[in-house]
N, CA, C and O atoms as a GROMACS GRO file, in nm:
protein
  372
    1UNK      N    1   8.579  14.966  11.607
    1UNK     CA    2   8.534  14.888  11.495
    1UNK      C    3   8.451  14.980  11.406
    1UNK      O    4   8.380  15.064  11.460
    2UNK      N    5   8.456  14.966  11.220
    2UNK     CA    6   8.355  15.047  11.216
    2UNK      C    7   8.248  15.003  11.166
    2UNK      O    8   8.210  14.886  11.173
    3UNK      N    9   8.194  15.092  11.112
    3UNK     CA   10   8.022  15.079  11.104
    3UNK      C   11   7.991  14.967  10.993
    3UNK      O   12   7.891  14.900  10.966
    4UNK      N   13   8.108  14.974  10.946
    4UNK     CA   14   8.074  14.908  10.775
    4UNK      C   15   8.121  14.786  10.799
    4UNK      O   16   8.081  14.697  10.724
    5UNK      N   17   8.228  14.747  10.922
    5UNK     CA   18   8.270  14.598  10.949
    5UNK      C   19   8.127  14.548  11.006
    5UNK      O   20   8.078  14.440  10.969
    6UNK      N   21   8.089  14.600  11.061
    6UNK     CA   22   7.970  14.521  11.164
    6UNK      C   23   7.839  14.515  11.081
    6UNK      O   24   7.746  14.446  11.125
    7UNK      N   25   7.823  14.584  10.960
    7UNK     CA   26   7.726  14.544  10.845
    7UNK      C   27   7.752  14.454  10.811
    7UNK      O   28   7.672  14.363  10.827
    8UNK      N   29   7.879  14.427  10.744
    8UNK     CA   30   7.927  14.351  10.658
    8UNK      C   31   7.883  14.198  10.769
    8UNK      O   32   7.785  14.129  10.743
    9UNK      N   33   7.945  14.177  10.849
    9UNK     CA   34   7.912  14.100  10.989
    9UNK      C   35   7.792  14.042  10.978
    9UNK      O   36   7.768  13.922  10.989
   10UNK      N   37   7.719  14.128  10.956
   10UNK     CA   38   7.528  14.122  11.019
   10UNK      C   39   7.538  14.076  10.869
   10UNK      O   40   7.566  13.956  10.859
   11UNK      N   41   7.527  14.123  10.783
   11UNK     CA   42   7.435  14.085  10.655
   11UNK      C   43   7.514  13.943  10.628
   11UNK      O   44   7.441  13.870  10.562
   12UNK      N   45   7.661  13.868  10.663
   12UNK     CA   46   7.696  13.729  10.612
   12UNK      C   47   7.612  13.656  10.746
   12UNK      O   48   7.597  13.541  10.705
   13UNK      N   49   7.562  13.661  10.856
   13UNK     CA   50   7.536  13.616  10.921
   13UNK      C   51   7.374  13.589  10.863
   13UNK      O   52   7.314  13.481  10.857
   14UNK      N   53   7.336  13.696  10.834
   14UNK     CA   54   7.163  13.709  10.800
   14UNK      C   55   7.133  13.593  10.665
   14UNK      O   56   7.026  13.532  10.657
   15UNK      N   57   7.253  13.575  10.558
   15UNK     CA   58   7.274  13.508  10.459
   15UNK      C   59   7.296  13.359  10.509
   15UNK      O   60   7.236  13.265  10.457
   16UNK      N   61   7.375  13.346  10.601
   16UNK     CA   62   7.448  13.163  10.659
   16UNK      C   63   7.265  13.153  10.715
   16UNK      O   64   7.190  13.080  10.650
   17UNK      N   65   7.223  13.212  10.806
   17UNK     CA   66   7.111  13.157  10.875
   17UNK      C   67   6.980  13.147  10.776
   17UNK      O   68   6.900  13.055  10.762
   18UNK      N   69   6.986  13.229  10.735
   18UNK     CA   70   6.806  13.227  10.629
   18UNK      C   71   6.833  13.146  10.488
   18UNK      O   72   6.761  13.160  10.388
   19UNK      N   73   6.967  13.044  10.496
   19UNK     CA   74   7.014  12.986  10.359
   19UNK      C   75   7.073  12.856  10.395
   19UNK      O   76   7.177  12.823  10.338
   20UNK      N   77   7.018  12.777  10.487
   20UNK     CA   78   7.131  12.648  10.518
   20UNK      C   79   7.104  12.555  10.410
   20UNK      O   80   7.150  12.441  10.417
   21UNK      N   81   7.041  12.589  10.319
   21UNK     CA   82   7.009  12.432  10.239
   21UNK      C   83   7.161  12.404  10.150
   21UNK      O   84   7.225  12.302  10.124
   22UNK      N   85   7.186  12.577  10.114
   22UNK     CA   86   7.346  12.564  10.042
   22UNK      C   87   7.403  12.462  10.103
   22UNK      O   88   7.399  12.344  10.069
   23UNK      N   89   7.480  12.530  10.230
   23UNK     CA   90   7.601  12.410  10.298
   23UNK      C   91   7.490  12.267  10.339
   23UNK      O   92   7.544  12.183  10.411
   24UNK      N   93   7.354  12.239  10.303
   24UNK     CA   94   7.358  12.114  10.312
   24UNK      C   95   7.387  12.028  10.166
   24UNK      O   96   7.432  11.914  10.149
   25UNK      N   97   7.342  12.128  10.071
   25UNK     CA   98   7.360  12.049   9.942
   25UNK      C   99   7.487  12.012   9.893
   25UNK      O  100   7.510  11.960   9.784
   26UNK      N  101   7.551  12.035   9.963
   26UNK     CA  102   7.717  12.052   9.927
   26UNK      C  103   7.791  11.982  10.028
   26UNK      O  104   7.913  12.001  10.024
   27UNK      N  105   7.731  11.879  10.149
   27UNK     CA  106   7.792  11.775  10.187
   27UNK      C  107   7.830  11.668  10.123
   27UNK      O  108   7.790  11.646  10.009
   28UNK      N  109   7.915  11.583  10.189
   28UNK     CA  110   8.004  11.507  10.112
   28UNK      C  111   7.967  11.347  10.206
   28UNK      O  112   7.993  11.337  10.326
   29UNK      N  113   7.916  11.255  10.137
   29UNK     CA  114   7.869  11.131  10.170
   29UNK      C  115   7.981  11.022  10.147
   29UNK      O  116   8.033  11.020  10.035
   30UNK      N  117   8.018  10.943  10.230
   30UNK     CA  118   8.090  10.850  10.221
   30UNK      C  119   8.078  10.744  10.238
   30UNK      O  120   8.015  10.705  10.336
   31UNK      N  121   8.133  10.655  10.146
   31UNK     CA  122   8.055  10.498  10.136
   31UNK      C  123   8.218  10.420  10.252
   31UNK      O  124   8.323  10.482  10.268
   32UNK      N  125   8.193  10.309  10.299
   32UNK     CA  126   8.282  10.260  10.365
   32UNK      C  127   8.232  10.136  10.351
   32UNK      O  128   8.115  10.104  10.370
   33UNK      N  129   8.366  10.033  10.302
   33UNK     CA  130   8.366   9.915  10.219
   33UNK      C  131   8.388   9.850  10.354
   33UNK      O  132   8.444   9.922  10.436
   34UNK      N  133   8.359   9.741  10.388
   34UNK     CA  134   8.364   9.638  10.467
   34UNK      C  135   8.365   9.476  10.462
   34UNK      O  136   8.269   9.400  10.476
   35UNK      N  137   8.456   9.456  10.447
   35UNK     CA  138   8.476   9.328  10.373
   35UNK      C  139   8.468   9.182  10.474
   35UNK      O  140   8.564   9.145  10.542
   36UNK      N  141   8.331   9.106  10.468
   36UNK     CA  142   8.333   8.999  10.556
   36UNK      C  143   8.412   8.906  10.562
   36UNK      O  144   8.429   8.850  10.671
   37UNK      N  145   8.484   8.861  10.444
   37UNK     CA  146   8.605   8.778  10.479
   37UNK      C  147   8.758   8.762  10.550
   37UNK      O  148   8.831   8.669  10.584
   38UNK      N  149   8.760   8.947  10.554
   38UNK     CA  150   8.880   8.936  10.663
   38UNK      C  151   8.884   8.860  10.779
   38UNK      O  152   8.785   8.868  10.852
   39UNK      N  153   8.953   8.808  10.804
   39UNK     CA  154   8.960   8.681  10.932
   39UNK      C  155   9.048   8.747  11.013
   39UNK      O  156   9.058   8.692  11.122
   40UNK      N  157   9.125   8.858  10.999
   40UNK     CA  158   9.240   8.850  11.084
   40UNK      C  159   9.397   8.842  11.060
   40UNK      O  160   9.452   8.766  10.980
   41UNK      N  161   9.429   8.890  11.102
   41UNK     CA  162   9.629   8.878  11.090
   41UNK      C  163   9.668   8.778  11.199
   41UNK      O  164   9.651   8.812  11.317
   42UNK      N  165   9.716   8.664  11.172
   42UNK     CA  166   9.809   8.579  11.257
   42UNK      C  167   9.942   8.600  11.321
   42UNK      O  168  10.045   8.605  11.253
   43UNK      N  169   9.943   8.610  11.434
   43UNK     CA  170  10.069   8.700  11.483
   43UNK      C  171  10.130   8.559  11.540
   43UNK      O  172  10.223   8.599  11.610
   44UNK      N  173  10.129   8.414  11.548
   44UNK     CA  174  10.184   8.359  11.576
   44UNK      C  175  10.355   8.327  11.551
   44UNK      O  176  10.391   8.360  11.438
   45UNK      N  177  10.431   8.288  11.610
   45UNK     CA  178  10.580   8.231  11.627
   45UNK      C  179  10.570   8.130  11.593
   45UNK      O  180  10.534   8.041  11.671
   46UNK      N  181  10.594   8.111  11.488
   46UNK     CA  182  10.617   7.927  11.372
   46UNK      C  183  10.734   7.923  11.378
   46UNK      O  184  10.804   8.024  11.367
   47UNK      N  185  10.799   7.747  11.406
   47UNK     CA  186  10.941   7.683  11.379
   47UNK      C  187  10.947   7.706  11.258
   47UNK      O  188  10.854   7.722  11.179
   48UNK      N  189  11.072   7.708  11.239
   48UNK     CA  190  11.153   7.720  11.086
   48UNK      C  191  11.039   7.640  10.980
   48UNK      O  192  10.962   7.545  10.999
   49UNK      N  193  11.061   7.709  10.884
   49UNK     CA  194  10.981   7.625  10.776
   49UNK      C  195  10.838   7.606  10.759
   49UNK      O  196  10.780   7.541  10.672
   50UNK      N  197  10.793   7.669  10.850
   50UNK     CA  198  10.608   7.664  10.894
   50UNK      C  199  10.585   7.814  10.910
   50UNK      O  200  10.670   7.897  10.940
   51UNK      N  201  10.465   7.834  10.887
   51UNK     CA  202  10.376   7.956  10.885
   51UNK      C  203  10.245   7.942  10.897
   51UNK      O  204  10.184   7.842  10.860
   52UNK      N  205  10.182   8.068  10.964
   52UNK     CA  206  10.094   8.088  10.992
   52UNK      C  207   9.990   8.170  10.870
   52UNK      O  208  10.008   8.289  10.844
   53UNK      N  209   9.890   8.093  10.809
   53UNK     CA  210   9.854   8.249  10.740
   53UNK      C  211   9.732   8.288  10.828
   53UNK      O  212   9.690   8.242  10.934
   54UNK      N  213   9.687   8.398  10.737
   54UNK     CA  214   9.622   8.528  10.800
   54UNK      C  215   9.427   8.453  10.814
   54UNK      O  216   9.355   8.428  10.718
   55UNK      N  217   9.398   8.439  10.935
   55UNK     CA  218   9.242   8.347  10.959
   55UNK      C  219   9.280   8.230  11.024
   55UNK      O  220   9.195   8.144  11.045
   56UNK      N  221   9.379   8.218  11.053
   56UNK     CA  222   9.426   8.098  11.088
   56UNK      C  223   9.489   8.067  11.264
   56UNK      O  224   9.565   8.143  11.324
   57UNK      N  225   9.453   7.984  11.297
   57UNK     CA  226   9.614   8.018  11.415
   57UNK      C  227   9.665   7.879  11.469
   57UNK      O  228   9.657   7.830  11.582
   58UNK      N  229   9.721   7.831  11.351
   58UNK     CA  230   9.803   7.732  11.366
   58UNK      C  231   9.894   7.728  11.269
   58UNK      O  232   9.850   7.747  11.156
   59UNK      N  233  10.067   7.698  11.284
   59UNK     CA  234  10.154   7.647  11.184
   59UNK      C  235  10.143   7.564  11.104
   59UNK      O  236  10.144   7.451  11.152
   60UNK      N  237  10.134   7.569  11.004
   60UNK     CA  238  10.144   7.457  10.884
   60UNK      C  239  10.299   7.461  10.776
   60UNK      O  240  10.375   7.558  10.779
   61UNK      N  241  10.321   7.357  10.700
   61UNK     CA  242  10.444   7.381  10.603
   61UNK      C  243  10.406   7.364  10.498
   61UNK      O  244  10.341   7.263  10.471
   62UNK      N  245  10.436   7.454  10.409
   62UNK     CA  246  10.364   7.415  10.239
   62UNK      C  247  10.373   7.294  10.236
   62UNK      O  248  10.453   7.228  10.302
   63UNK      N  249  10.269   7.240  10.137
   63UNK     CA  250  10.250   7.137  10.078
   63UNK      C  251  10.261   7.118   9.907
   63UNK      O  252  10.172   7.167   9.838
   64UNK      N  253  10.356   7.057   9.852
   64UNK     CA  254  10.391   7.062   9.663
   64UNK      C  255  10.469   7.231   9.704
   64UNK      O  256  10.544   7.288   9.783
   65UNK      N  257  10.365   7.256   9.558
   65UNK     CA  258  10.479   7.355   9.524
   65UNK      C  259  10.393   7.509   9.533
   65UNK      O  260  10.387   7.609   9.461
   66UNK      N  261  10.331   7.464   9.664
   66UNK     CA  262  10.267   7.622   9.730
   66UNK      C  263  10.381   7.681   9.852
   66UNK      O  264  10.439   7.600   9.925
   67UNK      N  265  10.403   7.827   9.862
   67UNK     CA  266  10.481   7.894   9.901
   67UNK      C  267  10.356   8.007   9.975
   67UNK      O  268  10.242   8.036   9.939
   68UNK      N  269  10.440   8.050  10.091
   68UNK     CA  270  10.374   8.135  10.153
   68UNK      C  271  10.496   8.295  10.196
   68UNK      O  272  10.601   8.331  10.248
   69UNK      N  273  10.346   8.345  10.104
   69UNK     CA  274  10.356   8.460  10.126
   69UNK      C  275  10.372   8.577  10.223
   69UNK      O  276  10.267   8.598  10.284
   70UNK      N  277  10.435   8.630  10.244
   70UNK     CA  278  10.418   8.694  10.367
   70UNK      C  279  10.372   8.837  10.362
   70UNK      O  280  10.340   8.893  10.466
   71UNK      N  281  10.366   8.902  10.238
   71UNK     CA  282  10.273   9.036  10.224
   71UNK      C  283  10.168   8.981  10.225
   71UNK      O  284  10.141   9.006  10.342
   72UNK      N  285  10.064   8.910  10.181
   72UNK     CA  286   9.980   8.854  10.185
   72UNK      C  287   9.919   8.757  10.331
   72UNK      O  288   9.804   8.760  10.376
   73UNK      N  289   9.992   8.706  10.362
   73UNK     CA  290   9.970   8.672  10.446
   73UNK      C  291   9.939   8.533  10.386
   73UNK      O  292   9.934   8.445  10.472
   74UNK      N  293   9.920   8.497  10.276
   74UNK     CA  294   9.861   8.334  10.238
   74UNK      C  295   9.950   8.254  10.201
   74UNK      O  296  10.066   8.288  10.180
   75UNK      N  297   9.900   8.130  10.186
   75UNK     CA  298   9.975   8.015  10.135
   75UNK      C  299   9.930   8.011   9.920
   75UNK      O  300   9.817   7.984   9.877
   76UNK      N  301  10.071   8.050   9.814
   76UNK     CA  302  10.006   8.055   9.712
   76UNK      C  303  10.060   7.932   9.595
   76UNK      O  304  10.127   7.855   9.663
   77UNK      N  305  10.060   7.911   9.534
   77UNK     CA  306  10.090   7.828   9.385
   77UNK      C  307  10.264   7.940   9.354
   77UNK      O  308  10.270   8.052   9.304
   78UNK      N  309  10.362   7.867   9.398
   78UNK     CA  310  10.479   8.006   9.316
   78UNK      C  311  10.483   8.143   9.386
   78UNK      O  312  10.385   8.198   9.435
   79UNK      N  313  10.605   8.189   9.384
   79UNK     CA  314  10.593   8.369   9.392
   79UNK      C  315  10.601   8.398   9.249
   79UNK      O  316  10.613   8.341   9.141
   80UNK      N  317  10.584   8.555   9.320
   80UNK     CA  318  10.555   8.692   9.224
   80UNK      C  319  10.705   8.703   9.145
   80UNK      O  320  10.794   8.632   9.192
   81UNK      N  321  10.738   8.790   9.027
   81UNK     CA  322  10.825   8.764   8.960
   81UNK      C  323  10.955   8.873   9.067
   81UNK      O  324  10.922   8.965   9.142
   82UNK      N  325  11.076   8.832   9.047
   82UNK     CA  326  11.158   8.888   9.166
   82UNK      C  327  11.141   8.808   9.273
   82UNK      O  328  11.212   8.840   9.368
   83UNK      N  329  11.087   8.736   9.287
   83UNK     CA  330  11.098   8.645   9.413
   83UNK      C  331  11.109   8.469   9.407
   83UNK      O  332  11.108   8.406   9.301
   84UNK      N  333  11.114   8.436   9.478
   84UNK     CA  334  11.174   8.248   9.421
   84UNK      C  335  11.169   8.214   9.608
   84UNK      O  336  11.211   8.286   9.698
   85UNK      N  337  11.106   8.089   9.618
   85UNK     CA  338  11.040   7.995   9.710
   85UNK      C  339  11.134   7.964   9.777
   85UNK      O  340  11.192   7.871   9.722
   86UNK      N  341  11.193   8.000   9.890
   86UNK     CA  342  11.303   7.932   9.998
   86UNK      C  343  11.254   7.888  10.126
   86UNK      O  344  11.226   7.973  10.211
   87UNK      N  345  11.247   7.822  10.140
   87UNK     CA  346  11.252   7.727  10.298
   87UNK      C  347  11.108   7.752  10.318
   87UNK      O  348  11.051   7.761  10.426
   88UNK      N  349  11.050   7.762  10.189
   88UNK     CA  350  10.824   7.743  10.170
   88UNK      C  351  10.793   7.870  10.192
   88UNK      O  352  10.676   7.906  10.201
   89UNK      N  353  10.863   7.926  10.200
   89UNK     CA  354  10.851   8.117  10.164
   89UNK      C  355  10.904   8.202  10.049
   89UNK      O  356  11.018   8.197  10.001
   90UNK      N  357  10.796   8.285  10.011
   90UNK     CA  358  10.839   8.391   9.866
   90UNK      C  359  10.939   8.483   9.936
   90UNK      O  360  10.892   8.539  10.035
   91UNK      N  361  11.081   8.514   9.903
   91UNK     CA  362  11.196   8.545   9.929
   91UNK      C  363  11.260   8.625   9.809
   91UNK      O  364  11.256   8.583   9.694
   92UNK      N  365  11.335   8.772   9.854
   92UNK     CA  366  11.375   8.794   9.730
   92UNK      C  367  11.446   8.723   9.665
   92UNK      O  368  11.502   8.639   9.735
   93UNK      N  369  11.485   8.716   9.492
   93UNK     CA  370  11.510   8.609   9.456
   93UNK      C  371  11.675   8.652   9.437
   93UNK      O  372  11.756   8.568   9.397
   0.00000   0.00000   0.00000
């Protein structure tokens, strides 16, 4: 090895130790969102025509002209455009 690697060595080492405030000022803080209303995903097996949504754990069948969603997981007023209400589920249309 030579003389000038093992300077080079010693003097970044002498710099990291007698200087930590750098790599502290230059951490990275992270916020993490936590949302109290998640209830849960319903993994239940509903008869035809009934669903489960998501907080829930019982089958129900729309009621009027609410349709359930299944990206969502909820029961809504109508689907999204491309989709149309079959058997009380948003379905491609």
């Amino acid at each position: 090895m030579k003389f000038s690697t093992v300077l080079v060595a010693l003097a970044a080492a002498v710099v990291c130790l007698t200087n930590p405030v750098a790599s502290e000022s230059e951490s990275v803080h992270l916020r993490v969102h936590v949302s109290e209303t998640d209830k849960g995903v319903c993994y239940m097996s509903c008869p035809s025509g009934t669903y489960c949504a998501n907080g829930t754990n019982k089958c129900v069948k729309p009621k009027g002209k609410t349709c359930f969603n299944p990206a969502t997981g909820a029961f809504q007023t109508g689907c999204s455009p491309g989709f149309a209400c079959k058997n009380g589920k948003c379905d491609y249309a």
